[in-house]
C-alpha positions as CSV (number, residue, x, y, z in Angstrom):
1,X,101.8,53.6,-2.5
2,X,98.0,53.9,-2.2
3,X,96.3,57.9,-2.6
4,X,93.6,58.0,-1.0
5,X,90.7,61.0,-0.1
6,X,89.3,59.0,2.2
7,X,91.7,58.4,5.3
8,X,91.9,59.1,9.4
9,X,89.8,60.9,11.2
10,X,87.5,59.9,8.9
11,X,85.3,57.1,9.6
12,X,83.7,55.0,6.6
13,X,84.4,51.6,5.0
14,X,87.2,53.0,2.8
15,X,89.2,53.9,5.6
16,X,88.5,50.5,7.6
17,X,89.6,48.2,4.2
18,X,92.9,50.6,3.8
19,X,93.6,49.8,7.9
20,X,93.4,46.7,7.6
21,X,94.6,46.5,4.2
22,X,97.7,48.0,5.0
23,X,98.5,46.5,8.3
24,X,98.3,43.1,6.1
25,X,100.6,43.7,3.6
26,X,103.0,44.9,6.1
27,X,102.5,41.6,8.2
28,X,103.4,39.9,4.5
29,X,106.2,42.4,4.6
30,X,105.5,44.8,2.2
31,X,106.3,48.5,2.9
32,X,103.8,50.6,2.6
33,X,102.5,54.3,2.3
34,X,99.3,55.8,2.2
35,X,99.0,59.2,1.0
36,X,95.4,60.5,2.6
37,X,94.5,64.3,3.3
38,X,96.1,64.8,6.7
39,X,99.1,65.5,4.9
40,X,98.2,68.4,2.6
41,X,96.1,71.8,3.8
42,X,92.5,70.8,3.6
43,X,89.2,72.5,3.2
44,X,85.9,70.7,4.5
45,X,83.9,69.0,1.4
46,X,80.5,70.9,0.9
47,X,77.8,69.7,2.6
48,X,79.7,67.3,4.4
49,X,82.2,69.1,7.1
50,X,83.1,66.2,8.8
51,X,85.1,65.2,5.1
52,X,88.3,67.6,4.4
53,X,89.9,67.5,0.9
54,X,93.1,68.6,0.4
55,X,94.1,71.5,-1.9
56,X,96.3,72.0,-4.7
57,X,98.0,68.5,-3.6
58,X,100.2,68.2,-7.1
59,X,103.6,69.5,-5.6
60,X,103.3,67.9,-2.3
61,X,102.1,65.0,-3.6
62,X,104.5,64.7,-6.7
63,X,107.7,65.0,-3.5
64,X,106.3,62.5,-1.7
65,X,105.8,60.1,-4.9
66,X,109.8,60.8,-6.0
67,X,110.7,60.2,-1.9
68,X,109.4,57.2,-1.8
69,X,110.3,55.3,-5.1
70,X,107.1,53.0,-5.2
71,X,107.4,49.7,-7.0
72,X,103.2,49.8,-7.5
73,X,100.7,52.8,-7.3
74,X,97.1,52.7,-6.5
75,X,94.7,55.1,-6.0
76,X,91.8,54.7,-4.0
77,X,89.2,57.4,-4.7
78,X,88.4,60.0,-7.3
79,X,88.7,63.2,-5.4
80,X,91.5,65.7,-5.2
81,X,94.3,63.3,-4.4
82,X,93.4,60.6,-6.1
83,X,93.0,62.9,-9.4
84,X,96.5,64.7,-9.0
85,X,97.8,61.4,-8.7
86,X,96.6,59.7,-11.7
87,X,97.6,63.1,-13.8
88,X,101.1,62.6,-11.4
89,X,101.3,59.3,-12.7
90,X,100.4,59.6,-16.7
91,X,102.6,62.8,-17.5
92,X,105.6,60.2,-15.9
93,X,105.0,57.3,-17.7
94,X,103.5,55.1,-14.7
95,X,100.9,52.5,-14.8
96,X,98.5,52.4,-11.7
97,X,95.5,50.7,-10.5
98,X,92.3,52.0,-8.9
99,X,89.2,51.5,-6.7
100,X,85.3,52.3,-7.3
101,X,84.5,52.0,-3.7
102,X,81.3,54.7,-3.5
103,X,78.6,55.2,-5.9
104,X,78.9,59.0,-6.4
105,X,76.9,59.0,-9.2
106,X,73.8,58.2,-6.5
107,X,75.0,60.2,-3.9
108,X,75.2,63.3,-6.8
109,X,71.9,62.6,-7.6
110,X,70.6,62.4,-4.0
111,X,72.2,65.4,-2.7
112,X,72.3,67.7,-6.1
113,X,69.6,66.2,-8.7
114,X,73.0,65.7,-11.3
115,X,71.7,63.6,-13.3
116,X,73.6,59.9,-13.4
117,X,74.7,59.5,-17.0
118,X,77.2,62.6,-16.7
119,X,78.7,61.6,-13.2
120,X,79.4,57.8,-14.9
121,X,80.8,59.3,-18.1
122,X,83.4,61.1,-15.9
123,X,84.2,58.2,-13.8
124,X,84.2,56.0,-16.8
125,X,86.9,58.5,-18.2
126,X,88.6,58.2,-15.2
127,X,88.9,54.7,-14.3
128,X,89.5,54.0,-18.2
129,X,92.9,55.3,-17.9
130,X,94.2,53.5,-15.4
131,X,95.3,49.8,-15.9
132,X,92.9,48.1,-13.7
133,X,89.2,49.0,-12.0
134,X,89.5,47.5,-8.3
135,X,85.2,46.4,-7.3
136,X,84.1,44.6,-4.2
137,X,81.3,42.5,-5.6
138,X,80.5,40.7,-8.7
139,X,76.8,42.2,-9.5
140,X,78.9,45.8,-9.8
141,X,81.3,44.2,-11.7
142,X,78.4,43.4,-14.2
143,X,76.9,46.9,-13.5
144,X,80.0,48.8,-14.6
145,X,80.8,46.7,-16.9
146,X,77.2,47.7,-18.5
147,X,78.3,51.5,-18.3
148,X,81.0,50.9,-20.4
149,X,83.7,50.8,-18.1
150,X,86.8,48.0,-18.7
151,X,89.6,46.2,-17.0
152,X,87.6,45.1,-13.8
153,X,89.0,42.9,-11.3
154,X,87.0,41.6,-8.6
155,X,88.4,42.3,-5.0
156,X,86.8,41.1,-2.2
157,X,86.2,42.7,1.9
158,X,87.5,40.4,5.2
159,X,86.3,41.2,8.8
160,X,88.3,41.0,12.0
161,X,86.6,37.8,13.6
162,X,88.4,38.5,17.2
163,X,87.0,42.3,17.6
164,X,83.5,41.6,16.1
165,X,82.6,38.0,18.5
166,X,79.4,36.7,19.7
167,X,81.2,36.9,22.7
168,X,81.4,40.1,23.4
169,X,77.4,40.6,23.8
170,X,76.4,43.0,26.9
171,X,73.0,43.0,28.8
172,X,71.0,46.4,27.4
173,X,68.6,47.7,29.3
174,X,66.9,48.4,26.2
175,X,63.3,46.2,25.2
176,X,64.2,43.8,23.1
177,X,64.0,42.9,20.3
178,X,67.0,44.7,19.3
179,X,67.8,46.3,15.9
180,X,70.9,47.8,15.2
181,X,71.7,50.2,12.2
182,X,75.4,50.9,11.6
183,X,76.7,53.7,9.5
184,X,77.5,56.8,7.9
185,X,74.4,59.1,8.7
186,X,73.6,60.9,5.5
187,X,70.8,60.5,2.7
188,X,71.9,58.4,0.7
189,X,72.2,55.4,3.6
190,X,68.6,55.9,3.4
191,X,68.6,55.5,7.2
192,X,64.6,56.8,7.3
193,X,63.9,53.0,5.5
194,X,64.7,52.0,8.9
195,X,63.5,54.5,11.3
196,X,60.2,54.5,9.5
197,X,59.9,50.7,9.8
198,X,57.4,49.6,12.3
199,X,59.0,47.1,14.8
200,X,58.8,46.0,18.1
201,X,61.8,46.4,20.9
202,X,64.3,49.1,20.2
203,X,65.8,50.3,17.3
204,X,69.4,51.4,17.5
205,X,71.5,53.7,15.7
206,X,75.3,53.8,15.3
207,X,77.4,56.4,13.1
208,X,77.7,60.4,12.9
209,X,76.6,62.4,10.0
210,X,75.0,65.4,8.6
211,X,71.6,64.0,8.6
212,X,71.8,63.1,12.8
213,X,70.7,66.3,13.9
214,X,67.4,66.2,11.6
215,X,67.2,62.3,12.4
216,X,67.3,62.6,16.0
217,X,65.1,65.6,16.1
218,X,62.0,63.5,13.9
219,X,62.7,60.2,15.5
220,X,64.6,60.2,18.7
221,X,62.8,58.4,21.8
222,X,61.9,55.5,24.1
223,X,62.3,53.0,21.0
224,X,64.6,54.8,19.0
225,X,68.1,55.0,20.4
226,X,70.6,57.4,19.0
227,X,74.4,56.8,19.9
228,X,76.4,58.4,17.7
229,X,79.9,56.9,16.4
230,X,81.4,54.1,18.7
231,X,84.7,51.7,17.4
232,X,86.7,49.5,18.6
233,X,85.4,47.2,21.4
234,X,82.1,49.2,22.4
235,X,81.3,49.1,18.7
236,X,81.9,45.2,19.0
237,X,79.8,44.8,21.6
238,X,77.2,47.2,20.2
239,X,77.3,44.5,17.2
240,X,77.2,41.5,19.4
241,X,73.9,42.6,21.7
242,X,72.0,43.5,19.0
243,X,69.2,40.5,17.5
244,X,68.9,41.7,13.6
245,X,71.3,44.1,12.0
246,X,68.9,46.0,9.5
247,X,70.8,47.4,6.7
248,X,68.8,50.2,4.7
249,X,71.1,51.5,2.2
250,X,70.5,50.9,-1.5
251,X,74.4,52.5,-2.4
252,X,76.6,50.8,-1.1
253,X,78.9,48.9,-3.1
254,X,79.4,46.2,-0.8
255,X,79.0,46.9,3.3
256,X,81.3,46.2,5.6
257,X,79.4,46.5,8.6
258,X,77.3,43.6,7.0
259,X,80.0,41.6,7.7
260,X,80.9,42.9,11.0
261,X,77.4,41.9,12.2
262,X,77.7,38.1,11.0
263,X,81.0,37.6,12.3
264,X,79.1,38.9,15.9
265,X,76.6,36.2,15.1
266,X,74.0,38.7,14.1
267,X,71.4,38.0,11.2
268,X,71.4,40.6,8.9
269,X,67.6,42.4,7.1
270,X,68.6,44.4,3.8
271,X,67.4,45.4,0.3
272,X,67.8,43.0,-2.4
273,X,70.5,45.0,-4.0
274,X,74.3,45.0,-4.7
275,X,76.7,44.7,-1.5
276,X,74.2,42.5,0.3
277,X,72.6,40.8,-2.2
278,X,76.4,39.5,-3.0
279,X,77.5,38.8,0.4
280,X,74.6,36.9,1.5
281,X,72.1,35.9,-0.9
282,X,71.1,32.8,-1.9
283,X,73.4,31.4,1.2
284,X,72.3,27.8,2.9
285,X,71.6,28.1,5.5
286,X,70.2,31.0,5.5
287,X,72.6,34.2,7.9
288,X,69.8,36.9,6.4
289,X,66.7,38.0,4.4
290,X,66.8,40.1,1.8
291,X,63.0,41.9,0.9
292,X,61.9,44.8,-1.0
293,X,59.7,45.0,2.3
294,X,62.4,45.8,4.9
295,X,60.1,45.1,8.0
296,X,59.1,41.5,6.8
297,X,63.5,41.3,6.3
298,X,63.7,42.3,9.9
299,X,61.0,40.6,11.5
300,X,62.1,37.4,9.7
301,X,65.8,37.5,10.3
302,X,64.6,37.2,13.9
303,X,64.1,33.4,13.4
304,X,67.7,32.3,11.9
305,X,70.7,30.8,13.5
306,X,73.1,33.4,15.0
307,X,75.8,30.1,15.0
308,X,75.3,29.9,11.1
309,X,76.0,33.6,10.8
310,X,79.3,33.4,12.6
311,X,80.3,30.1,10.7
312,X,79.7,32.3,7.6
313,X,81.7,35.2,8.5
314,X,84.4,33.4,8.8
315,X,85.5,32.5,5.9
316,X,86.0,36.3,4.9
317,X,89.7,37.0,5.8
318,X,91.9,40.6,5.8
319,X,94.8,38.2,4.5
320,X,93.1,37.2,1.7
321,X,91.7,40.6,0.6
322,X,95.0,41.3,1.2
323,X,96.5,38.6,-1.0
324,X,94.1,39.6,-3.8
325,X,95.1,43.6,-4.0
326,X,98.6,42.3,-4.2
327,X,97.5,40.1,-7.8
328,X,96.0,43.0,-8.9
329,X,98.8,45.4,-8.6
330,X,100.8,46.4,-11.8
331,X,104.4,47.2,-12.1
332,X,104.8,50.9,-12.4
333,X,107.0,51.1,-15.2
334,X,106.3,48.9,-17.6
């Protein structure tokens, strides 16, 4: 059983890895169920409406738990599910694993000013009681690890290498240079590092968000695009015609759409920070540049091999992500 806050309709990188993750270990033939807020009465998160969080999940949540009899337990996120469950869990005896897939403590301080030592000392206690931490990349590994948190186990992303294809680039009738931003639009994607940027061509932006009314209203125009959230195939293809994938946020904990891009064959222009920092730096030949400066990123990423970004990409597979939650797992009853 995996809880998890973030599930469909939503649309982030916690929902993508628990599709795919999912739809692997039932390939493997595991049988699986994932508990997500479109099963409980929900109320939209504050200051994010697009998000609902279910209420008062414990008794719903505690049914569903004795129905289905799981052999392992993990929960996914820290909100109202994922909280009743690991209080579920403890007051029965069971071990269970979870996930630090978002920085809240940055988004906290972004949206509120709360300060970051008081949002890590909860998720410290939080995490702590569980037998297992679940992180994408090794640099957060090292950061957590630094906060005082224990028990981490490294867990890697894949990417679907037949949806996201070179192949499936489309003439725009857009100037080129293309850039393409994927994402979540809200401030703490920092998606104004890349609107602000000074580049030639177009710049292109993918995702919905409670910023996208005050981003399109400052930015919108000939050279700034706006399409709002696309998936499947058009997203693909979206992917696939772009020339650099510029990737502004300084959160994320690892960036799936990073991955998404190389496996279209597009170089990638980020921060020097954790998520891309672990995917692609330091990598020969070179599928991106990392900068402090994101312009000189961009501008540069213009020159390098789009075949050496798809050769990369590949070797990042669902089924081994997949293969990797499955070592992590515990037994629930010890």
């Amino acid at each position: 059983m995996i809880v998890s806050d973030a599930w469909h309709p939503q649309v982030n990188g916690v929902v993508r890895t628990l599709s795919m993750l999912t739809a692997q270990l039932e390939a493997l033939g595991h049988e699986v169920m994932v508990v997500g807020p479109d099963q409980f009465r929900t109320l939209p998160c504050p200051g994010y409406r697009e998000i609902r969080l279910a209420v008062l999940p414990g008794r719903r949540l505690a049914r569903l738990m004795r129905a289905f009899r799981p052999d392992a337990l993990h929960i996914a996120t820290e909100g109202p599910l994922g909280m009743s469950a690991a209080r579920l869990a403890r007051a029965a005896g069971w071990r269970y694993t979870t996930a630090y897939h978002t920085r809240f403590p940055d988004y906290l301080a972004a949206r509120i000013a709360m300060p970051r030592r008081f949002a890590y000392a909860w998720l410290r206690w939080f995490h702590g009681r569980g037998a297992g931490t679940m992180v994408a990349t090794a640099s957060l590994a090292d950061e957590l690890r630094g906060r005082g948190f224990t028990n981490i186990r490294l867990w890697s992303r894949g990417v679907d290498p037949v949806l996201f294809h070179p192949d499936r680039a489309m003439a725009r009738s857009w100037h080129r240079p293309i850039f393409l931003s994927v994402g979540r639009l809200a401030v703490e994607k920092n998606l104004t590092g890349f609107l602000d940027l000074d580049l030639p061509g177009t710049r292109v932006v993918v995702g919905d968000g409670p910023e996208r009314a005050r981003l399109e209203r400052r930015y919108a125009g000939p050279n700034v695009v706006f399409l709002g959230a696309r998936q499947g195939v058009e997203l693909a293809g979206l992917f696939a015609s772009a020339d650099v994938f510029v990737f502004p946020s300084r959160t994320d904990t690892f960036g799936l759409v990073v991955l998404e891009a190389l496996a279209s064959g597009v170089p990638v222009a980020a921060y020097p920070v954790a998520g891309p920092r672990d995917i692609i730096g330091g990598v020969i030949p070179a599928v991106g540049i990392l900068d402090e400066d994101l312009r000189t990123a961009a501008l540069g990423a213009l020159g390098i091999s789009r075949a050496a970004c798809r050769r990369f990409a590949e070797d990042f597979s669902w089924k081994s992500c997949a293969s990797l939650f499955m070592t992590h797992l515990v037994p629930m009853e010890a």
